[in-house]
C-alpha positions in Angstrom: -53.5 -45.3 16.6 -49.9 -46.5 17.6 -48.2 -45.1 20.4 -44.9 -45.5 22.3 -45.4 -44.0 26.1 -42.4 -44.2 28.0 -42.5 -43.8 31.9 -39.7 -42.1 33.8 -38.5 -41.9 37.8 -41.1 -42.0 40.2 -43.8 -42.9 37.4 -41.5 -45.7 36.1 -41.7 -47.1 39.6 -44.9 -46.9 40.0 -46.2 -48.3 37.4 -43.5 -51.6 37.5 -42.7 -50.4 33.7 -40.4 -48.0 31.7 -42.5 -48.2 28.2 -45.3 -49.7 26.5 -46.9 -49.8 23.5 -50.4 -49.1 23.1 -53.0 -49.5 20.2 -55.4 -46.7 21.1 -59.1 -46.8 20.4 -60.2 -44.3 17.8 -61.8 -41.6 20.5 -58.0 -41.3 22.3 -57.2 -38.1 19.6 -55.2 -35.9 22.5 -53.0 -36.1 25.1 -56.1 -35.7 27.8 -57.8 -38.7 26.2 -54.8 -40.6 26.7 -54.7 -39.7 30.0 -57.9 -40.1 30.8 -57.5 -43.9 29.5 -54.5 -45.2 31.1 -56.2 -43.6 34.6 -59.3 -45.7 33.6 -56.9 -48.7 34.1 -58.0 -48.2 37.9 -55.3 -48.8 41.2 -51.9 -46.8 40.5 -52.8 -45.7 37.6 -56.3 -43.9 38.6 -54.5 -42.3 41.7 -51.4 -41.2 39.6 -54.0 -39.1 36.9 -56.5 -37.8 39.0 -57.0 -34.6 40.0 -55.3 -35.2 43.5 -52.5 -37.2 41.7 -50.1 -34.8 41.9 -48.5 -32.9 38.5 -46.6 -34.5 35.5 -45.4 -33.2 31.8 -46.0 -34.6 29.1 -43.4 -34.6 25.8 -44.4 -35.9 22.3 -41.7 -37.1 19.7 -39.4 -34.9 22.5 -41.4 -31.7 22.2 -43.0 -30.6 25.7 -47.0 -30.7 24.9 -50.2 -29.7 26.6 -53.1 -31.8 26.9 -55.1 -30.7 24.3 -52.5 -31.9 22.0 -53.8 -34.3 19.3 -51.6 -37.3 19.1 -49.9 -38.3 16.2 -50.4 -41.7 15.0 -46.2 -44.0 15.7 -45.5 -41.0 18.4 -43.0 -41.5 21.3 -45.4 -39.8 24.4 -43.4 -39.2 27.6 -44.9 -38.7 30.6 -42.4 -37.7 33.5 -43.0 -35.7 37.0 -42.0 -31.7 36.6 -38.0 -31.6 37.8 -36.9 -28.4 40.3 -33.4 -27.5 40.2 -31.8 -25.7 43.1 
């Protein structure tokens, strides 16, 4: 499968990059499993999805998702820290 992920504010940062393509391997179906494999990159990226990490969203083709949402193969995945207004 073919994703766009895009990274936004403190997540952009973090990671030294705003997008990326990725060619996922066939048992990345939902938005979990793609979690699950950009924290198995280790470093940043294992402290920014664990449980401890702290909370994100996640949006696909710009429609807020949950994480059992099966990905869709070309999709633009977002993945962005919750924003408080005041």
């Amino acid at each position: 499968m073919q994703l766009k992920v895009l990274y936004f504010a403190q997540l952009r940062e973090r990671f030294g990059l705003s997008e990326e393509s990725l060619s996922t391997p066939d048992h990345v179906a939902n938005i979990a499993d793609l979690i699950t494999l950009l924290a198995a990159r280790g470093g940043v990226w294992q402290d920014t999805f664990s449980a401890g990490g702290g909370a994100f969203r996640v949006a696909m083709n710009q429609d807020m998702v949950t994480l059992d949402t099966p990905l869709q193969n070309h999709a633009e995945v977002a993945i962005f820290r919750p924003v408080t207004g005041g």
